[in-house]
N, C-alpha and C positions, 0 to 999 in steps of 0.2 A: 651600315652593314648590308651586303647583299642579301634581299631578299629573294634571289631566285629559287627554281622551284629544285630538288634535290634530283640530284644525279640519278636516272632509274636505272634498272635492272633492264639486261635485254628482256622485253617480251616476251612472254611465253604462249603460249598457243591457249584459245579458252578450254579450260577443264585440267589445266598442266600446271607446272612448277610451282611457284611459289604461292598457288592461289589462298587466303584466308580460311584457315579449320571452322568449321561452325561449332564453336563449342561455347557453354553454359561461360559467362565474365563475373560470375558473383562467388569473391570470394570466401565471402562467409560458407559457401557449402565446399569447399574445397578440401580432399584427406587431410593435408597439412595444417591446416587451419588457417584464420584471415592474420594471427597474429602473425605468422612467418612470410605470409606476402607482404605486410606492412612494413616488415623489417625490409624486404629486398626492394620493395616500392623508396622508401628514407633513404639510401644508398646508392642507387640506378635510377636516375630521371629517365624520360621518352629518349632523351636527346641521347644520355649516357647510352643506353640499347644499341639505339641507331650508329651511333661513334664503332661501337664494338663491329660495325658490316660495313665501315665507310661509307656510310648516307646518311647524308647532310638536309638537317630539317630544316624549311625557312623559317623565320618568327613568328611568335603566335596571328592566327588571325587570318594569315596568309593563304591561300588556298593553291595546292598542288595534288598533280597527279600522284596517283599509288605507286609505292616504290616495288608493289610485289605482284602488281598484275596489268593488261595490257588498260590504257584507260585514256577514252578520245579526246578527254575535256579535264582540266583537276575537278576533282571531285572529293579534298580530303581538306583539313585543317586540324590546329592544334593549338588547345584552350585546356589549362589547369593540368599541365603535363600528361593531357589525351591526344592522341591521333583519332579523329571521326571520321570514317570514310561515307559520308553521304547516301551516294549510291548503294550502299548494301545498308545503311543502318547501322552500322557496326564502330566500337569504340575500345579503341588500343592503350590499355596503359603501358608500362616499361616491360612488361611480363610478358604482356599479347602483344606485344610489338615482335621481341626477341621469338617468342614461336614462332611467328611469323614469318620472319627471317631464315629461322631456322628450318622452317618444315616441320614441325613437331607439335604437341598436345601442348597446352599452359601447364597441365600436371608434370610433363616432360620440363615445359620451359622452368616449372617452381625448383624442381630438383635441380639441374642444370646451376641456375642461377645464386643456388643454397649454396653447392658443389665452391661455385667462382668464391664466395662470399664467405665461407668456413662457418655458415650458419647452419642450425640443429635442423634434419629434418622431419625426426622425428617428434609426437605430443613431450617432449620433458619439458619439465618445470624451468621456467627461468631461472632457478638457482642454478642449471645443472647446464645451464649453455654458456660459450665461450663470452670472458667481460668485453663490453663492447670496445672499451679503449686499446687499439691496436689490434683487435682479433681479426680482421678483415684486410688480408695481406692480397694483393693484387695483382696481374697472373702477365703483366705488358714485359716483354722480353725483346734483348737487342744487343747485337755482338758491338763491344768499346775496344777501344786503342787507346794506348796513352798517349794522349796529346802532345805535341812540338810546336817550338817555339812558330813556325811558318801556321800552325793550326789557329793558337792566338791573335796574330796579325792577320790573318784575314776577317777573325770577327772585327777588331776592332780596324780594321778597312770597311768592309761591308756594312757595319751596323756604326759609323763612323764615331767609333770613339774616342777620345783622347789617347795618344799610349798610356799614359799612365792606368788606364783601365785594364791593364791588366793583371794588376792584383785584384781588381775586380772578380776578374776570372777564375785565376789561379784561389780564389777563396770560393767561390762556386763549387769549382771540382772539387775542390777539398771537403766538400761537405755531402757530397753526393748530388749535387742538381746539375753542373755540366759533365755533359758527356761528347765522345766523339766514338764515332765510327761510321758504317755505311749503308745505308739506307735507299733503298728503291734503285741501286746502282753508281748512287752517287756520294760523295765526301760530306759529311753531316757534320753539325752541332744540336744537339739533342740538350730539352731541359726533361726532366724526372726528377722522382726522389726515391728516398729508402721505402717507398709504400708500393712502388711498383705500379701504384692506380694508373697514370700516366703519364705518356711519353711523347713529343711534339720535334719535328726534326725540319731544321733548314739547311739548305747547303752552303755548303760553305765559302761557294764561290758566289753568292749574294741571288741566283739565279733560281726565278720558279722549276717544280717540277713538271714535267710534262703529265700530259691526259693517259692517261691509260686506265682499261678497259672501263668500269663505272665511274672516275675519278676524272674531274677537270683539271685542268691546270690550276696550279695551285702554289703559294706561296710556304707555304708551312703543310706539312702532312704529320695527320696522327695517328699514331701506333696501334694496330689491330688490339683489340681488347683494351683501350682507354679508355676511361671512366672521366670526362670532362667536368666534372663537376668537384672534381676534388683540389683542389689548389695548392699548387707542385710546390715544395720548400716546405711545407710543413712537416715532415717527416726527414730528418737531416741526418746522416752520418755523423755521428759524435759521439762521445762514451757519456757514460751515464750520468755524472757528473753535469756533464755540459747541457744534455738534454731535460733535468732538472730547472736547470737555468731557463733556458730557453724558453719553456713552458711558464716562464714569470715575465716576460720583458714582452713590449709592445711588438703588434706586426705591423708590417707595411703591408698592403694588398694592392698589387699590379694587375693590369691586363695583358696576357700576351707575352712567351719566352722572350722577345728584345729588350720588353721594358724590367723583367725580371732580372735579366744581365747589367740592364742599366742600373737598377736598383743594389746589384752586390757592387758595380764599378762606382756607385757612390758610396757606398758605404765603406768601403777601401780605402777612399779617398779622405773622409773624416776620420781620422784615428779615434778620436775623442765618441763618436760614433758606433764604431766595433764593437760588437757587443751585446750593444745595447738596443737593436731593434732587430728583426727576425723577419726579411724578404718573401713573399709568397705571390704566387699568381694563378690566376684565373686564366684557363686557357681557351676561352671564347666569352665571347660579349649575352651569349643566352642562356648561360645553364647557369644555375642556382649554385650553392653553396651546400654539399655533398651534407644530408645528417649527422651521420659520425666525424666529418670534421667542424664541423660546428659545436661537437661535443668536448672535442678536443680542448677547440680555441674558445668555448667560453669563459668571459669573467676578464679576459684579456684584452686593453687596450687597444682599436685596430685603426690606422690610419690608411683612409683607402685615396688614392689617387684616378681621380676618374679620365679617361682622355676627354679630349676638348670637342668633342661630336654629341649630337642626342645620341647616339647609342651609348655611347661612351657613359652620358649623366645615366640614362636607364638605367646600366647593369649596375655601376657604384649606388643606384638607390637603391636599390633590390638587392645588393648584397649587402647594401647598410641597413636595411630595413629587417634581416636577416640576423645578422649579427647582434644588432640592439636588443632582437628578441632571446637569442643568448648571453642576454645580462653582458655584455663588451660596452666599453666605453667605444665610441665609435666617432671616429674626425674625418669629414669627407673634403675633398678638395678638388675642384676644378680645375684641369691643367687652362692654359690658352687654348682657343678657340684655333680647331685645326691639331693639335698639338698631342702627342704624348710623352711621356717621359722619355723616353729612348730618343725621341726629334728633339726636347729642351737640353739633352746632354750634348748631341751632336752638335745644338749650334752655339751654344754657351757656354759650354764646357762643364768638367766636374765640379766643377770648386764652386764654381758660378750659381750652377742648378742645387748644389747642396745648400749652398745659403739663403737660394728663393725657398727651399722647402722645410729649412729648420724653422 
């Protein structure tokens, strides 16, 4: 994974823009109380915050310059979902990060973030706030087209699939996780779900995005207000019925919108399969696994496919270590070394890579 140090903010002059509020970080004295920050802390990691302004935090440990003021040397890291900025002393969770960002008080950032969250912000009783299962609808927005058969064939050009992966596809869309339309000026394939948490868009002509203004070049860009820690596929277009269903049969857990494509253009491919397991993905190798989806998918069988890098083994133990603590029966599997799902389909084909994985 690249470790570099995250895209910063033009500069701003000393005593200007985005410089850090000095305000009190204990939330036990907070109007709202500690219990309504602990609910938007389980739901928004550091990293999720940072997604929501496109700036990209290196991996723990790692030390970089401030993303909100001028600074000659890095001077910050990030340890147990804290941003520490050294130099001032000062330590960021998801909350004081997002003020940050924003320019605003933490008291500003708690409301704000309630607001995002459909959470209570006044003292009532837990009995009297929204149930946690689905209350938290997610605010990532993006104009779609309906897809043509030429939209198809270039994924499976670009992302070299079998044709036959296009029932792949065509069951994706049908469920709510592919989309198409256009993004940052160019022709997209976008994965999301019915949760709205988030949205990740590649083009379709197999080509990075250009750099513009805080943003590097980049192979995949994520949708302003994405919550990367939520793992797209689990909230699926389907009537009720089905989603009953659904909430009983094992999941697969991918890395990465390619391999989640790979994962529906296999499951297409087995008939005998359809059905019977439930595709989701993780859309970066460092963020955790969102609390309310973990609440979701407890109890539920989860077979996670890890890509074949140390990063790859990290985040599959961290999201299995994860998981297991949600009572899930959990099956981890190392792809080959080098390798993800979406490169064993490309070069083995469907039929091939569903039988190494059954």
């Amino acid at each position: 994974m690249n470790a570099s140090p995250p895209q910063k903010r033009k500069a701003a002059p000393a005593g200007d823009g985005l410089a850090l509020k000095k305000e009190p970080t204990s939330w036990q004295t907070h109007p709202h109380g500690a219990n309504l920050c602990a609910e938007i802390k389980a739901q928004i990691s550091l990293r999720d915050a940072a997604g929501m302004f496109d700036i990209e935090l290196p991996r723990d440990g790692v030390k970089f310059c401030s993303p909100f003021r001028p600074d000659r040397k890095p001077s910050c890291s990030i340890k147990d979902d804290v941003m520490w900025d050294w130099s001032r002393d000062e330590r960021l969770d998801s909350i004081a990060f997002y003020a940050a960002a924003q320019g605003i008080t933490n008291t500003e950032a708690v409301r704000s973030l309630a607001e995002r969250l459909n959470l209570a912000t006044s003292q009532r009783g837990a009995s009297e706030r929204r149930p946690a299962h689905g209350s938290a609808q997610g605010s990532v927005t993006f104009d779609v087209r309906e897809p043509s058969d030429a939209d198809h064939e270039h994924i499976i050009r670009t992302r070299k699939l079998s044709p036959e992966g296009v029932s792949g596809l065509l069951l994706a869309h049908d469920v709510g996780v592919l989309h198409f339309g256009d993004v940052a000026g160019f022709r997209c394939w976008l994965v999301a779900d019915e949760s709205k948490r988030c949205a990740e868009a590649r083009r379709l002509d197999g080509k990075t995005f250009p750099a513009i203004g805080n943003l590097a070049e980049r192979k995949a860009h994520t949708l302003k207000g994405s919550t990367k820690s939520w793992p797209v596929g689990l909230a699926l277009r389907v009537s009720e019925s089905r989603g009953e269903h659904l909430r009983r049969i094992p999941l697969v857990l991918v890395e990465g919108g390619p391999d989640l494509l790979a994962a529906f253009a296999l499951l297409a491919a087995l008939p005998s399969r359809e059905g019977d397991v439930q595709p989701v993905a993780m859309l970066g190798a460092s963020a955790s696994i969102n609390a309310e989806a973990l609440s979701q998918i407890a109890g539920r069988r989860v077979l996670v496919l890890a890509h074949g890098d140390k990063a790859g083994a990290d985040c599959a133990a961290r999201w299995g270590r994860q998981l297991s603590e949600a009572n899930c029966k959990v099956q981890l599997r190392h792809l080959p070394d080098g390798q993800d799902l979406n490169d064993l389909v490309s070069k083995h084909g469907l039929k091939t890579t569903g039988e190494v994985l059954q």
